[in-house]
C-alpha positions in Angstrom: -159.8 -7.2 58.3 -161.8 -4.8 56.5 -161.6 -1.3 57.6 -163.5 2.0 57.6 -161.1 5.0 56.9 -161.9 8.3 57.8 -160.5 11.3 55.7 -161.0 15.2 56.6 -159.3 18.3 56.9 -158.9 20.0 60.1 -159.4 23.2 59.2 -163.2 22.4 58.7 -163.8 18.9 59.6 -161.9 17.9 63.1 -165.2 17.9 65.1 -167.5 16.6 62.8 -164.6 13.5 62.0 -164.3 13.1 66.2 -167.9 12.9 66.4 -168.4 10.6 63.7 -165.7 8.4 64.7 -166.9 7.6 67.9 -170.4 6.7 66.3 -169.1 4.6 64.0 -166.8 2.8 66.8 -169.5 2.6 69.1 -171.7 0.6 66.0 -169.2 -1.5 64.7 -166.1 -2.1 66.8 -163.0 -0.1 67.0 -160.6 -2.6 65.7 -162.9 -1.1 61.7 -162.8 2.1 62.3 -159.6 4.3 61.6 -160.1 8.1 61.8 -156.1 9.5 61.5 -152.7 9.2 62.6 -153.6 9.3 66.2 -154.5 5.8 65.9 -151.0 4.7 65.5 -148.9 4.3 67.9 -145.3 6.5 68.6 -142.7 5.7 66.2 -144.9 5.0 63.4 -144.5 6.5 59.7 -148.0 6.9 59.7 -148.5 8.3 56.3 -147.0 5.3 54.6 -149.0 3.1 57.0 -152.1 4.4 55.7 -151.7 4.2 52.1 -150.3 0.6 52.7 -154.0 -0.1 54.8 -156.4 1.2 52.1 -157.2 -1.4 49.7 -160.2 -3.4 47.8 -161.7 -4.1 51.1 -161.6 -0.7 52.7 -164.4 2.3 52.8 -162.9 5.7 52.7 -165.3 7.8 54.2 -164.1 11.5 52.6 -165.8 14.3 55.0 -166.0 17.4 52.2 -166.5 20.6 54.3 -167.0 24.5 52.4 -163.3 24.9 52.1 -162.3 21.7 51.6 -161.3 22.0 47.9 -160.2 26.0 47.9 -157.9 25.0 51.5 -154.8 26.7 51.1 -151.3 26.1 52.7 -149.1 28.4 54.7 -147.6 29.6 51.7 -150.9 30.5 50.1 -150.9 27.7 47.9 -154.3 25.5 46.9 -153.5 22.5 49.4 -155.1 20.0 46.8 -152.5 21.2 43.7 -149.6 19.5 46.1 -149.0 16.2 45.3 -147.7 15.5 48.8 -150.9 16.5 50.4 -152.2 13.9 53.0 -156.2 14.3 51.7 -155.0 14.1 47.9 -152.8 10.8 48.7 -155.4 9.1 50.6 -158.2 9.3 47.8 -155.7 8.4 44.8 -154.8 5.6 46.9 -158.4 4.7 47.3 -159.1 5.2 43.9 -156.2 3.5 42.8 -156.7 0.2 45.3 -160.3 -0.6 44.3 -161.8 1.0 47.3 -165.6 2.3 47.8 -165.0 6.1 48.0 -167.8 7.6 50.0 -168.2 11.3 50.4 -169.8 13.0 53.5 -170.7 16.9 52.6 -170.7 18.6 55.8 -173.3 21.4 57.1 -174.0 23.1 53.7 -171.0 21.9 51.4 -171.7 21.4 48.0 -169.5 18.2 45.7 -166.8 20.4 44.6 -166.9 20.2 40.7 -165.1 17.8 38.3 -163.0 20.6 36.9 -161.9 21.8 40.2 -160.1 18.9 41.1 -156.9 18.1 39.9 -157.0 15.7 37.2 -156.0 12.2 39.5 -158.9 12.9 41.7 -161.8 13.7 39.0 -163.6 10.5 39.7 -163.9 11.7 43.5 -166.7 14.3 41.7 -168.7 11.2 40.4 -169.6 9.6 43.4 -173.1 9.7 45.1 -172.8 11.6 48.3 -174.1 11.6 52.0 -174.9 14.3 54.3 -173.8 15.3 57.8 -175.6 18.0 59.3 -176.2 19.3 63.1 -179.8 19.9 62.5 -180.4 15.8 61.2 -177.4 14.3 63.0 -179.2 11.4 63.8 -181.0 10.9 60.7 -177.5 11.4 58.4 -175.8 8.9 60.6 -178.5 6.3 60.1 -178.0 6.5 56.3 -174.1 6.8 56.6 -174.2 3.4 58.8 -177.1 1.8 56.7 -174.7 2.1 54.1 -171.9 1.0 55.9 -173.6 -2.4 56.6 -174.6 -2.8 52.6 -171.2 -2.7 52.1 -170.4 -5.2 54.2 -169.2 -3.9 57.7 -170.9 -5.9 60.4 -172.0 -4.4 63.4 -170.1 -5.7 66.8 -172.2 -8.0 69.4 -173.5 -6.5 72.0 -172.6 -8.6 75.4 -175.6 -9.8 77.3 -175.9 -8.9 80.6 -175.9 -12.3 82.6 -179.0 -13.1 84.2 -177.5 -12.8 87.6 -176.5 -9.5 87.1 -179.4 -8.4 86.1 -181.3 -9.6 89.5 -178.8 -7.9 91.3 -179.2 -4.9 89.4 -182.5 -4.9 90.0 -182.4 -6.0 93.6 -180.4 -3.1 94.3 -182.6 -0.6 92.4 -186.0 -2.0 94.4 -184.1 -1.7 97.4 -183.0 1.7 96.8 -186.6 3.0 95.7 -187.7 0.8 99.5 -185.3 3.0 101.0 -186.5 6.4 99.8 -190.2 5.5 100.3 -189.5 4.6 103.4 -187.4 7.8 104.4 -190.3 9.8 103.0 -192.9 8.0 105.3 -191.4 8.6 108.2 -190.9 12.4 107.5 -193.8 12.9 106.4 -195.6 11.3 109.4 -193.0 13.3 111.9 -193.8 16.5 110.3 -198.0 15.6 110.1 -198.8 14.0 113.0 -201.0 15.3 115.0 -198.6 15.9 118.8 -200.0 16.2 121.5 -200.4 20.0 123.7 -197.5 21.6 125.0 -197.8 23.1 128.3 -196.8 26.5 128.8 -196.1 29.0 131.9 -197.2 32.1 132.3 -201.1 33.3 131.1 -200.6 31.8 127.7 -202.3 28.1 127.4 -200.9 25.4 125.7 -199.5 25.1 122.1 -202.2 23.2 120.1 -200.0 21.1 117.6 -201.6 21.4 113.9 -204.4 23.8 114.5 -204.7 26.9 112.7 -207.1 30.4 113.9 -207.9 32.1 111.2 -208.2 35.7 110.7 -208.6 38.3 113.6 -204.6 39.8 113.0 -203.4 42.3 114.5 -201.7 45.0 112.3 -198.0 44.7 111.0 -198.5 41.0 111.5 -196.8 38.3 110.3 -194.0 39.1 112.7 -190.3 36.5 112.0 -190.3 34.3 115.0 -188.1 31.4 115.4 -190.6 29.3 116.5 -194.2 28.4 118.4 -193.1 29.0 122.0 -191.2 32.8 120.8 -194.5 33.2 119.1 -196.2 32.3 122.3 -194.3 34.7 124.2 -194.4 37.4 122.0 -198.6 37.1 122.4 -198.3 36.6 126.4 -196.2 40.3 126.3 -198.7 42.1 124.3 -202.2 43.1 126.3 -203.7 43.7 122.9 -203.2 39.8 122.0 -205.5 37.1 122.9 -204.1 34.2 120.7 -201.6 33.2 118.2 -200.7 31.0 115.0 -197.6 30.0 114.1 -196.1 28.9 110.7 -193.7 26.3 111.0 -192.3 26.1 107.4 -192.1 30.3 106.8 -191.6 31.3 110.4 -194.2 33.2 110.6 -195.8 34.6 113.8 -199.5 35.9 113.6 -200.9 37.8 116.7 -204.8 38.1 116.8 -207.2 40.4 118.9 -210.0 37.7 119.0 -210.4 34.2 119.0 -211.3 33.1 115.9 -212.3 29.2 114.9 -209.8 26.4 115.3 -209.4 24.6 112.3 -206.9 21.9 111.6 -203.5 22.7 109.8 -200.6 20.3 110.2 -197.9 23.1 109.5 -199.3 25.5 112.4 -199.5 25.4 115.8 -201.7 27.9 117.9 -202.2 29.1 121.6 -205.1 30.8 123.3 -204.3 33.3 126.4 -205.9 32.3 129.6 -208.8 33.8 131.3 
């Protein structure tokens, strides 16, 4: 089978190589996609296994970051100048097996030049390269799979959804929206229709469900009331009050010195003293 082989440093590369992998997996299957040696399993010399997978048939996909060329080891040492190192073996190998050598400049990075390179991997700096870049993800992942499928990598079938699952799954999402419309009706009805008078005791007359009298306050109004019937008592206590509003959503109680029009308001309820 053929297979897609991605190279990169960590140092620079480790997200942008996670990300891309998963792309590229998602497009074409994960059985063509190979990003490192965490796609072996335990007890595997993965190095060797690598080299041994890269052949004629095989796109190594090098991801070229700003300090992918001057990366230096622990020691101090240009990481590219040892023959052992992991990036340098998988391109010779690629080079050496026949296989389409791609490289991905990451962000900003520029093709490191022919006489940087040591002298095995000079063809790497005559390649046409692609870009990877936060700000045109998309756009550079199109071309990177575009050219991915000119090379011969097939993207996987997606499954159909069986027709029966689909009615289902729109059965259920029907019935869900039923559900909420319905729940919405009936709250909204409970909380706007019109109820009928409320009796009271005392000199205050009944509480007039969804009527509003507006204007004629009394100062330092509206006073926090927990609901029509404190509001109501709060009037029938004060000689200077002759009616009252309440808001039902704010909890607001408004005392008035008059009796101003009556005027309909779903989220108020009112009460006129008696005479």
């Amino acid at each position: 089978m053929r297979k897609i082989f991605i190279s990169y440093r960590r140092v620079d590369a480790e997200y942008a190589a996670g990300a891309l992998g998963h792309e590229l997996r998602s497009h074409f299957g994960d059985e063509q996609v190979f990003r490192d040696k965490e796609d072996f399993s335990g007890g595997v010399a993965w190095r060797q296994e690598v080299l041994h997978e890269i052949d004629r048939n095989s796109v190594l996909l090098v991801l070229i970051g700003k300090d992918w060329a001057d990366a230096k080891d622990a020691q101090g040492r240009r990481r590219l100048d040892n023959t052992d190192d992991p990036i340098r073996l998988e391109i010779t190998d690629g080079l050496r097996e026949g296989a389409v050598i791609l490289p991905i400049l990451l962000e900003n990075a520029q093709m490191p030049d022919e006489q940087e390179l040591p002298l095995e991997l000079r063809p790497l700096a005559g390649f046409n390269a692609l870009h990877l870049r936060d700000s045109d993800w998309q756009y550079d992942l199109d071309k990177i799979r575009k050219t991915l499928e000119r090379a011969g990598f097939k993207p996987q079938e997606r499954r159909p959804t069986p027709p029966m699952a689909k009615t289902i799954a729109f059965g259920l999402v029907i019935g869900s929206i039923g559900a909420v419309l319905v729940l919405i009706i009936f709250l909204t009805r409970s909380c706007l229709a019109p109820r009928s008078p409320t009796p009271t005791t005392g000199i205050m007359g009944p509480l007039l469900w969804g009527i509003q009298l507006k204007g004629s306050n009394l100062s330092q109004m509206p006073i926090p009331v927990a609901s029509a019937e404190e509001c109501s008592e709060r009037c029938a206590k004060r000689e200077d009050c002759v009616a009252m509003t309440f808001v039902m959503d704010a909890g607001h109680c408004w005392l008035k010195n008059a009796v101003p029009p009556q005027s309909p308001n779903p989220k108020m309820a009112s009460a006129i003293k008696k005479q």
